[in-house]
N, C-alpha and C positions, 0 to 999 in steps of 0.2 A: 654554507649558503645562508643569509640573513633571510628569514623569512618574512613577507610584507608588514606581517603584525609590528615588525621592530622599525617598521619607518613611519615617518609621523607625515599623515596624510590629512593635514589639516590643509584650507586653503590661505595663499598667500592676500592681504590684504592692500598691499603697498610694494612700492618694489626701486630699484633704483641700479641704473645702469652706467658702469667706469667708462671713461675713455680707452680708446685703444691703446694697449701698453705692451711691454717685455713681459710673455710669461715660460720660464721654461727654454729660452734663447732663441724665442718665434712672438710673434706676434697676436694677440688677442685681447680678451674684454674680463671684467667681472661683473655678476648679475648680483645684487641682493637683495633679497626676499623679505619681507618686515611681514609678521603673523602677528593677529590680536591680540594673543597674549605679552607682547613685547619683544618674542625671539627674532631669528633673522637667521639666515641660511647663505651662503653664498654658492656659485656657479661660475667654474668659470670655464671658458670659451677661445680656448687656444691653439696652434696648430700652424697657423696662416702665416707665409711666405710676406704677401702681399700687404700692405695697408687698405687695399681697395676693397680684396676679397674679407681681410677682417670687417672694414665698414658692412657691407653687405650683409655678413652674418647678422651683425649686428644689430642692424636697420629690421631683420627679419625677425629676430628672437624679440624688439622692440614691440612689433608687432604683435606677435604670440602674447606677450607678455599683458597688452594693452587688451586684448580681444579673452582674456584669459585662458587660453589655450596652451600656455607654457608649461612645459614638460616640465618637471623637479627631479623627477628620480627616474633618470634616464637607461640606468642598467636593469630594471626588473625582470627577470624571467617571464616566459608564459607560463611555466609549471608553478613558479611563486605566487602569479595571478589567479590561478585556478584551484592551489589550495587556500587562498585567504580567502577569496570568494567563496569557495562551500563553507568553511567550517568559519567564519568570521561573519558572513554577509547573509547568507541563505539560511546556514544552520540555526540561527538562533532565530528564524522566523516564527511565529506561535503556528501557520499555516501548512509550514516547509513537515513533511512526515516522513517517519524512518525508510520507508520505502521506497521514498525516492531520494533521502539522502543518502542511501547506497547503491541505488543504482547510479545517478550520479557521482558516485567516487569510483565505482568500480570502472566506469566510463572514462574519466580523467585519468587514471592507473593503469589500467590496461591498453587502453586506445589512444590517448590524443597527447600525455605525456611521453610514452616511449618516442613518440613521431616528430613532436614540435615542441616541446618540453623544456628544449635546452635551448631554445632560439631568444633573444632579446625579445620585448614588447615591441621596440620599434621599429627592427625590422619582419616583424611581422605582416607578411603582403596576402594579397588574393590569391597568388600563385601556389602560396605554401597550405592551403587552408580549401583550393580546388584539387590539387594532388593529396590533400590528408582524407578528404571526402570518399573518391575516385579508388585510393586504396582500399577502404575502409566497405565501400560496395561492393567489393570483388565477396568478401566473404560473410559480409553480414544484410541482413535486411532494417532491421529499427537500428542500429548502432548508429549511420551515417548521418539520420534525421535526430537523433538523440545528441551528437557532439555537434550538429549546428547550433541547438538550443541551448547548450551548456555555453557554445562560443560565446554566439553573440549577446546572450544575457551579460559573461564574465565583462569581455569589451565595450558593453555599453556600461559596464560599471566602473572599468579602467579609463573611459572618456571622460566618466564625471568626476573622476581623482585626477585628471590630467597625467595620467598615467600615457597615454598615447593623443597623438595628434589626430586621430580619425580612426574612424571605427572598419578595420579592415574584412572583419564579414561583411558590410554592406554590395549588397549586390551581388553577392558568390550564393548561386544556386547548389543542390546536389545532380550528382549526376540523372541522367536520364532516366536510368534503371530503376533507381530508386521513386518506388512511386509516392506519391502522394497521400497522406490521412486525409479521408472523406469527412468532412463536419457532422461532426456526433453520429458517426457509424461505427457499430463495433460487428466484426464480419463473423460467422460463424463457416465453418468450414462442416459439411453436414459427416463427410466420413467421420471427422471427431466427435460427434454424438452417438449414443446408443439410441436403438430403435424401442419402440412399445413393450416389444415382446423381451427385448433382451433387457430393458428396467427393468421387465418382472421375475425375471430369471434373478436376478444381483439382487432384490428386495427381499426376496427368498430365501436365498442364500446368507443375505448377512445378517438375517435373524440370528439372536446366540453369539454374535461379534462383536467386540468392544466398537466397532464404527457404526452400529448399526444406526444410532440417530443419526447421527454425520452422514449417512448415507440418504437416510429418509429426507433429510432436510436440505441435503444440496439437490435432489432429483425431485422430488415433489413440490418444492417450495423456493428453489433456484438461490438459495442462502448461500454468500462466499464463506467460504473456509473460515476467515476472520470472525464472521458476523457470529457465524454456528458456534465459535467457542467462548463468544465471547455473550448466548444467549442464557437468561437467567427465566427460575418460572415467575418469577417476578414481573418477566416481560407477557406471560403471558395470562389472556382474559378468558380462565376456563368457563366461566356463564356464557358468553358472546361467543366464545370461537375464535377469537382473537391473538394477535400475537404483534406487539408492536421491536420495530429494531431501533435500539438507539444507543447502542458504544459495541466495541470489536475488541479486539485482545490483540497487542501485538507489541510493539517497541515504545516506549514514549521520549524521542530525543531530547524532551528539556527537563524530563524528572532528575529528583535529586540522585544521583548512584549511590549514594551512602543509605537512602530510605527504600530500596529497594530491594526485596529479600533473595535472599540465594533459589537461584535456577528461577525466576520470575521478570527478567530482564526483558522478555519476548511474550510475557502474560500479562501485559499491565493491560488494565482497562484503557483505552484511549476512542476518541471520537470515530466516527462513522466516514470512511471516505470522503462524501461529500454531501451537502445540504437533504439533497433526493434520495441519499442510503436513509434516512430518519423515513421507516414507513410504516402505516400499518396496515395486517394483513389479513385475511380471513385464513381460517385451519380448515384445510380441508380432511374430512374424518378421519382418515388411514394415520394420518400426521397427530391428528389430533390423539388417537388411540395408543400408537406410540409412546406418543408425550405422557402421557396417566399408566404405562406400563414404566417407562422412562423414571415418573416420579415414586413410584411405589419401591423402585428399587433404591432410590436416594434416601426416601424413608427409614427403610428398612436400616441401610445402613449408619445413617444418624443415629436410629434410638441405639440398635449393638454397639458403637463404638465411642463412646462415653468417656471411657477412662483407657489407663496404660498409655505407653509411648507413644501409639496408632492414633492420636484423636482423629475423629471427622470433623473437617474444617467447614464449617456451615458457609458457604459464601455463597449457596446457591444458583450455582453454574448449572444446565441443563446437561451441557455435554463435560463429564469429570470423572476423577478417579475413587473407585470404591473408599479412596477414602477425602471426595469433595474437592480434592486440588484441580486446580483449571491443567486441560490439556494446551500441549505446546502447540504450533503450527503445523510441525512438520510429524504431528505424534501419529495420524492417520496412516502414512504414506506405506509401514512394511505393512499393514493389517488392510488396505486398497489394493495393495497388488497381492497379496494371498487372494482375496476375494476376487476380484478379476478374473484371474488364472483361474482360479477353481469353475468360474462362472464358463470359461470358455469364450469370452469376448477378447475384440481388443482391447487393447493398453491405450486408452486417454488419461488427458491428467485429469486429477481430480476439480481443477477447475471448467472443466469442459463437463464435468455433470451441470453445472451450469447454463450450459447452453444444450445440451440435451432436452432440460425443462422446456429453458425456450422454444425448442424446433417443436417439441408434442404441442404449444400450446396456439403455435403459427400454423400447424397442420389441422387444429380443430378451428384455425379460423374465428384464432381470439385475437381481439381492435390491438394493433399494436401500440399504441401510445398503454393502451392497458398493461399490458406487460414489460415495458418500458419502467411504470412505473413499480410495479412487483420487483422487477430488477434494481431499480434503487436509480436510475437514470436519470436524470433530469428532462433530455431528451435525447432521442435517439433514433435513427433508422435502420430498421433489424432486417436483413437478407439473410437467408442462407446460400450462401456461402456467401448467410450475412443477420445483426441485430433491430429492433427498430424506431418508428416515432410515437382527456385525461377522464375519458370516460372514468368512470367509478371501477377500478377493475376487479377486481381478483371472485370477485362473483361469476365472471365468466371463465377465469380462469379455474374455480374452483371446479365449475362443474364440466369442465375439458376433461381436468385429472379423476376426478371422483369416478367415472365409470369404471376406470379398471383399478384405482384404491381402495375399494369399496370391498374389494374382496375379503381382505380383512376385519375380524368383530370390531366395531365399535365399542365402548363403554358400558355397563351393565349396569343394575340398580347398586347391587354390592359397591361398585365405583362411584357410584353416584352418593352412595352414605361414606365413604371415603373422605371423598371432596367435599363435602359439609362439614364433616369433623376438622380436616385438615384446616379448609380455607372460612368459616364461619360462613359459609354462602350458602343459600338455596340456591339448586342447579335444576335446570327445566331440560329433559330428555329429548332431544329432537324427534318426531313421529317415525324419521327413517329409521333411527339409531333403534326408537322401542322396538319396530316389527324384525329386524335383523337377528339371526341366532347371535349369545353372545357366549361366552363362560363365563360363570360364575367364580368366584372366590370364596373359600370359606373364611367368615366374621371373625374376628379376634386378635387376640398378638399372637403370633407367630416368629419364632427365635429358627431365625436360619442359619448353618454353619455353611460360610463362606470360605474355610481355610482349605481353599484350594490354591492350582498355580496360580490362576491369574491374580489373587488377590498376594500371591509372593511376587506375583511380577511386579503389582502395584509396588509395595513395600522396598521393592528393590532399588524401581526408579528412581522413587522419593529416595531412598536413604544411598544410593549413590553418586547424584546430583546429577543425572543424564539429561536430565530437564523434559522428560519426555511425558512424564505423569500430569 
């Protein structure tokens, strides 16, 4: 199969049409094509019994030809069209993300090649494309809305290579069933949240677990999985209380693959979903407390691991492996469902802590466009069994969550000479943070022995390339 890359899709400039002739021991035409660089292509158009019905073609492809509508490459696949479109057209877009150039392939691969894949461009109709829909609903919900938008994007690109005569998704709705996306709603399904009490149970709980920030920071602070790994203390303003988001960790499909190190293929720094992910946030204390127990242990493990094969890679990732390498995506997922289980809740995804956050802070009756913007939305209308629509926020949000985060010490003066040594800052103690019990630390260096499992586990990841570290 010649793949479209290998036909030259330039447009024809000129063009020049034979008389009707013998081709073949039938009757027909030749078309030739003059392109600006001085090439020329020929067509020909044969088949016809009649002299009349040749005319006619003739007179028609005339036409096309003149109105530039003329087809060139008349045998193309749809499956040919759909993979030169992703990885030719789409794929090299700077805006196009690994995210959705896989779900987009997985789309074209699994759904809409196996069904119409082998059919010509041009006979492609409404009929084959309301039957691809129609099937495609019986067993999925987003798939059927997902391969209209791959269609007619592909087709409206095959129009403008004159690949087809008209653009045959126009006008082909999806079925009934399939309903509709609401403009900038993202719906929240309230079963798929945990309730107050059952957060404080799993906060609890995953003290002492390698997810425990991951934890903290998708339920108190509503951070995607992306963002959380790909957050640095560099992002954050221990004077203010601040915490700004501004890059994620994940694929980056135009890096070089040669400059990219082994098992770090799914760890590159890359851009923030979208303009509105770029936020910044208030820390509310529990969070913030975390964060400075968070750092002491990064500490820790920088000054011990110095030298030997184990260095600590300083890249300053908040959430990483004892020994500083960025967690993968999916490194959360057995160490969520251990905690789960053990919590005695149900089994949501981990993106659904997500919108847990949201539901506590839509029940304390925080301005939705405010948490909108905490989410990273641009805009939005948040229901439950729904999300929502620029007040100043997270002030209110903060102090939704604060009542029952609070439970936890805050920061202590020992931390407070910590973070001056560490970050050359004077830090000002909040009045709540001084009147609350805290623990103490005792001053000094302190040589911890780490040589336990999980720091074999660490060791392990790394040095077997599981990419999970």
């Amino acid at each position: 199969m010649m793949g479209l890359e290998e036909l030259d899709l330039q447009s024809y400039v000129d063009y020049k049409v034979s008389e009707i002739m013998e081709l073949k021991n039938k009757l027909g035409f030749r078309v030739t094509l003059i392109y600006a660089d001085g090439s020329t292509k020929i067509r020909e158009h044969g088949g016809f019994t009649k002299k009349a019905d040749a005319n006619a073609e003739k007179n028609s492809v005339i036409s096309q030809l003149h109105s530039g509508v003329y087809v060139v490459h008349n045998k193309v696949k749809v499956k040919e069209l759909l993979v030169y479109w992703l990885e030719y057209v789409m794929k090299p877009e700077e805006t196009f993300k690994a995210n959705s150039y896989h779900t987009y392939k997985n789309c074209i691969d699994k759904h809409i090649n196996p069904k119409i894949g082998n059919l010509r461009l041009l006979s492609l109709n409404q009929g084959h494309l309301s039957k691809l829909y129609k099937e495609l609903a019986t067993e999925y919900v987003s798939i059927p809305r997902l391969a209209k938008t791959i269609l007619n994007t592909a087709m409206t690109y095959a129009l403008g290579k004159r690949l087809i005569l008209n653009n045959p998704c126009k006008d082909v709705g999806l079925p009934k069933n399939v309903k509709k996306n609401e403009y900038h709603t993202l719906k929240i399904k309230e079963t798929n949240t945990y309730t107050l009490e059952q957060v404080k149970t799993i906060l609890r709980l995953a003290k002492g677990s390698k997810i425990y920030m991951q934890m903290v920071l998708a339920l108190l602070m509503g951070l995607r999985c992306s963002e959380i790994n790909g957050l640095k203390y560099s992002d954050i303003d221990f004077v203010h209380h601040k915490m700004r988001l501004q890059r994620q960790l994940g694929e980056d499909l135009h890096a070089d693959k040669e400059t990219i190190a082994p098992n770090m293929k799914t760890k590159q720094e890359v851009p923030l979903k979208t303009k509105a992910s770029y936020r910044y946030l208030d820390i509310p204390d529990y969070v913030y407390c975390a964060l400075l127990e968070e750092r002491k242990k990064y500490e820790k493990n920088r000054s011990r691991r110095q030298h030997g094969k184990w260095v600590f890679q300083d890249l300053n990732y908040v959430c990483c492996s004892s020994y500083g390498r960025p967690r993968s995506r999916s490194y959360h997922y057995e160490h969520y469902v251990k905690l789960i289980k053990e919590a005695g809740v149900p089994h949501i995804t981990f993106h659904d802590l997500r919108h847990t956050y949201t539901t506590i802070l839509m029940k304390n009756d925080i301005n939705q466009r405010a948490i909108a913007n905490a989410l990273g939305h641009s805009k939005s209308i948040i229901t439950v069994d729904t999300y929502t629509d620029m007040k100043m926020i997270i002030e209110d949000c903060v102090e939704a969550m604060q009542e029952f985060i609070s439970e936890v010490h805050p920061y202590d003066a020992t931390d407070k000479q910590m973070l001056e040594n560490m970050f050359q800052e004077k830090l000002v103690l909040k009045e709540q943070q001084r009147k609350m019990n805290c623990i103490h630390y005792i001053p000094g260096i302190i040589i911890y022995d780490y040589s336990d499992v999980d720091e074999m586990e660490d060791i392990a990841e790394w040095h077997m390339g599981k990419g999970a570290a």
